[in-house]
C-alpha positions as CSV (number, residue, x, y, z in Angstrom):
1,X,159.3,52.7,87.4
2,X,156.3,54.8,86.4
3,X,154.5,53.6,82.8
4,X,155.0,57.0,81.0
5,X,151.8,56.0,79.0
6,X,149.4,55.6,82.0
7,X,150.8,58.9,82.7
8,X,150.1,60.7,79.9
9,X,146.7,59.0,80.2
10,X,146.0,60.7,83.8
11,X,147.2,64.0,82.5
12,X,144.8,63.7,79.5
13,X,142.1,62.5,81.9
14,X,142.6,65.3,84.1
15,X,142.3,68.0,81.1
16,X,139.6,66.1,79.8
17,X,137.3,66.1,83.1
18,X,138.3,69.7,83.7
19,X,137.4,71.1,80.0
20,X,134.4,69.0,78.6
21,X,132.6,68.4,82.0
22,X,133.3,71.6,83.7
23,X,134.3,69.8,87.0
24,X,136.6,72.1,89.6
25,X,140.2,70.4,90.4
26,X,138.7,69.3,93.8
27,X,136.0,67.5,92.5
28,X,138.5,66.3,90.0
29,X,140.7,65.5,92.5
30,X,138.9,63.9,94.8
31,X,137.1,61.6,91.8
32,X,141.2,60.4,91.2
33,X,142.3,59.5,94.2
34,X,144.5,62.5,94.1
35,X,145.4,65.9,95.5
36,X,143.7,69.2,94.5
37,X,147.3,70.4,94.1
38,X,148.4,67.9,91.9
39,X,145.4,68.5,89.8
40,X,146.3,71.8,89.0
41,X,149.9,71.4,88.5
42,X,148.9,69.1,85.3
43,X,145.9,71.7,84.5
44,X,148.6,74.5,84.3
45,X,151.2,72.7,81.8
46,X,148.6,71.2,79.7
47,X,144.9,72.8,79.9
48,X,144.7,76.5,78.0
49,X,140.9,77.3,79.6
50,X,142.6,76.8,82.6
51,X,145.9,78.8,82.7
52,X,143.1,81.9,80.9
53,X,140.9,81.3,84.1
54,X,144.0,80.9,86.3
55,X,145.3,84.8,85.3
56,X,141.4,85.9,86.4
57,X,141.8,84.0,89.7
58,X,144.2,85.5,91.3
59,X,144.1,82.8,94.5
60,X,144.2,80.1,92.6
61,X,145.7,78.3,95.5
62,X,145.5,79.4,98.6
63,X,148.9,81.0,101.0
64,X,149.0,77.4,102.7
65,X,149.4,75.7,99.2
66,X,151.5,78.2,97.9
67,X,153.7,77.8,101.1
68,X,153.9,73.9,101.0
69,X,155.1,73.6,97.5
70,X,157.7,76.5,98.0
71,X,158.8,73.8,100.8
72,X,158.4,71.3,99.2
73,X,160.6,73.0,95.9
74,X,163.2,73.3,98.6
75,X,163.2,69.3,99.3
76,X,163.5,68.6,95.5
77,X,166.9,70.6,95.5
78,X,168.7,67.8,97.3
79,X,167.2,64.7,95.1
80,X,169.8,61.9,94.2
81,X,168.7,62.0,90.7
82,X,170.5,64.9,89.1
83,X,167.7,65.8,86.4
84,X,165.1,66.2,89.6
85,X,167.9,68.1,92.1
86,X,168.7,70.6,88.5
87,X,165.0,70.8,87.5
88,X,163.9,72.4,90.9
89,X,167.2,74.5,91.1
90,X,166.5,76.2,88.1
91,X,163.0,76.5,89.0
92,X,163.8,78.4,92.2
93,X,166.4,80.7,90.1
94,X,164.4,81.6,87.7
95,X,161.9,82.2,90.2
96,X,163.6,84.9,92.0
97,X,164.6,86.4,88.7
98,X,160.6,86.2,87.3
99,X,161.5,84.7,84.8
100,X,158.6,81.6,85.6
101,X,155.2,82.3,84.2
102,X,152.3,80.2,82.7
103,X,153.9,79.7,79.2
104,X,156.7,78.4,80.9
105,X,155.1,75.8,83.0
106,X,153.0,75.4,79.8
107,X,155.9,73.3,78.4
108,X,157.3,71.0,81.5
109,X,156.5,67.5,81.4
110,X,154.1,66.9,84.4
111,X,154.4,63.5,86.2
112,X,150.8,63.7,88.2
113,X,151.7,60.6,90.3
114,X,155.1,61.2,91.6
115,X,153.8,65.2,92.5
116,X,150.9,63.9,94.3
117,X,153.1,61.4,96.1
118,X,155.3,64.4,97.1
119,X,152.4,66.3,98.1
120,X,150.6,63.9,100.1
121,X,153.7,63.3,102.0
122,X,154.6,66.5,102.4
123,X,151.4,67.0,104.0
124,X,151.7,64.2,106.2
125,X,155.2,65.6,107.3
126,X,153.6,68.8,108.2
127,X,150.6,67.4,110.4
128,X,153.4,65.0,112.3
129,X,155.5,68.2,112.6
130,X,152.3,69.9,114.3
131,X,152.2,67.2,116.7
132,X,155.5,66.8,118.0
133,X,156.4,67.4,121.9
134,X,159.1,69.5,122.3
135,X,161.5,68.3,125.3
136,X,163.9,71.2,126.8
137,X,167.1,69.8,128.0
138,X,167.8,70.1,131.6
139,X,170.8,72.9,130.6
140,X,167.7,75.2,129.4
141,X,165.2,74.1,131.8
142,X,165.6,77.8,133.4
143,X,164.0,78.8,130.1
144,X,160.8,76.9,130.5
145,X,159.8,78.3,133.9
């Protein structure tokens, strides 16, 4: 089970580094042990300078980021806990109605370790995905001709 405290501590250590010494969530990122997406995620529910600069930037992450947490939103819908499986459902609902902005994710409670857990394996799922060999079944081997 996650200490709540020494997560509150990262989140605050991540606002911190990104306010007062003007460090960029990859430097951030990289300075944690974490990933640059994670980083943001906590930036965006609990750092104001950065949601403001985060409505100027309008790629604040890029298509394949964008892409990998839709994915990875997807994934969450079928958790066996029933607050994570809810959570992501509603997400994705209120998503298609536009209903999510920044003061919305301003007030969710971000756990920075288990998202950069998800992340990191979601990347690691997408690279082993990339390197898969496909085998055709001899009843479609017509097909590969």
């Amino acid at each position: 089970m996650i200490d709540i405290s020494k997560e509150k501590m990262l989140n605050t250590q991540i606002v911190e580094l990104y306010e007062n010494s003007d460090l960029e969530p990859i430097a951030i990122a990289e300075s944690l042990g974490l990933e640059e997406e994670s980083v943001k995620m906590v930036l965006i529910s609990n750092s104001s300078k950065f949601r403001k600069e985060a409505r100027k930037d309008k790629t604040l992450f890029t298509s394949d980021e964008f892409e990998l947490a839709k994915q990875r939103m997807a994934q969450l819908i079928w958790s066996e806990k029933d607050n994570v499986a809810y959570r992501a459902s509603k997400f994705i609902l209120y998503e298609n109605l536009g209903r999510n902005d920044a003061q919305t994710l301003k007030n969710l409670n971000i756990n920075v370790n288990l998202i950069n857990d998800q992340m990191a394996a979601a990347k690691k799922a997408i690279e082993a995905g990339k390197n898969k060999v496909i085998d055709i079944p001899a009843e479609v081997s017509h097909l590969a001709e």
